[in-house]
N, C-alpha and C positions, 0 to 999 in steps of 0.2 A: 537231894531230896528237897522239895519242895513242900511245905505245909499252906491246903486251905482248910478257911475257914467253912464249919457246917451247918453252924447255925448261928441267930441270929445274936446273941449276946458274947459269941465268942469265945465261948468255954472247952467246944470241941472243936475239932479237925483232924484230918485226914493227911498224913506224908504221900507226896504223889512223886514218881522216881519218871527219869526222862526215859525210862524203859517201859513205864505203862503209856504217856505219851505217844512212843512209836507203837506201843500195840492199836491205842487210840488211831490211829494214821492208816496204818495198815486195812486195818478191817472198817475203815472210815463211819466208826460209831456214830459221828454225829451228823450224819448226812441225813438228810431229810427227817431228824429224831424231832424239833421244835417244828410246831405249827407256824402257821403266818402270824399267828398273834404275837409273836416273839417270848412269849410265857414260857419257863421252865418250871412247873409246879409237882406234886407227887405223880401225875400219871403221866410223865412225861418220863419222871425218873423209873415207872412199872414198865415205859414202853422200851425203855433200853434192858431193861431186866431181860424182859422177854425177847427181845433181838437177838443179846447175848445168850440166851438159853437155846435159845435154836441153831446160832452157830455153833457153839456145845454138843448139840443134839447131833450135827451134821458128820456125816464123813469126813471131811474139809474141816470139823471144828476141833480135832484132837491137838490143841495148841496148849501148852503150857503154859504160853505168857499170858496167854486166852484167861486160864484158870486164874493164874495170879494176880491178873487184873479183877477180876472178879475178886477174889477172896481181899485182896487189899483194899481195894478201894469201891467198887458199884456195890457188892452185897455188905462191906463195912456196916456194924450198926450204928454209926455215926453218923450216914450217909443218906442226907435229907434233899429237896429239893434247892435248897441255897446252899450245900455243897456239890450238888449239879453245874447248878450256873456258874459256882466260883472254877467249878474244875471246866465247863464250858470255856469262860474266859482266859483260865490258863493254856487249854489247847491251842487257840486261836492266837495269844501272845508268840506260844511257843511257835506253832507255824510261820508265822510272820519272819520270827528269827531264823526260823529252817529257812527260809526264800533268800532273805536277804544275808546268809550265810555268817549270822553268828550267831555263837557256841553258846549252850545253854550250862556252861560251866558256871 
């Protein structure tokens, strides 16, 4: 488990496990989720809400790690737009290591 941080004084966070990670991967949440502004602000974090609510919604979206990723970490009430972007950057760490084939032990 990995802890980010979710706001800006550092009092909260989020434990993010490399099993929401791969759920992140899988259903490639953050593809095209960030404008060209490179901004992660609150309605960037409404627009993954809603992404996720629709694979939810779908035939295709009856996943459980689906849910747990939800309930853990995207609907967390912790979970602010600067725990977006930390949990953005941890994807992106973590992929790098997927590529270059070390373990996120």
């Amino acid at each position: 488990m990995i802890k980010i941080q979710t706001n800006a004084s550092g009092t909260r966070s989020i434990e993010i496990s490399e099993q929401h990670l791969c759920v992140i991967d899988r259903y490639q949440l953050f593809q095209d989720l960030i404008d060209s502004n490179g901004y992660i602000d609150e309605p960037v974090l409404d627009k993954l809400k809603l992404n996720i609510r629709a694979l939810l919604e779908s035939e295709a979206g009856r996943d459980k790690e689906l849910l747990d990723l939800c309930l853990d970490v995207v609907y967390h009430p912790n979970m602010k737009a600067l725990g977006l972007q930390n949990l953005v950057q941890l994807y992106k760490d973590w992929r790098n290591n997927q590529e270059n084939g070390v373990s996120a032990d």
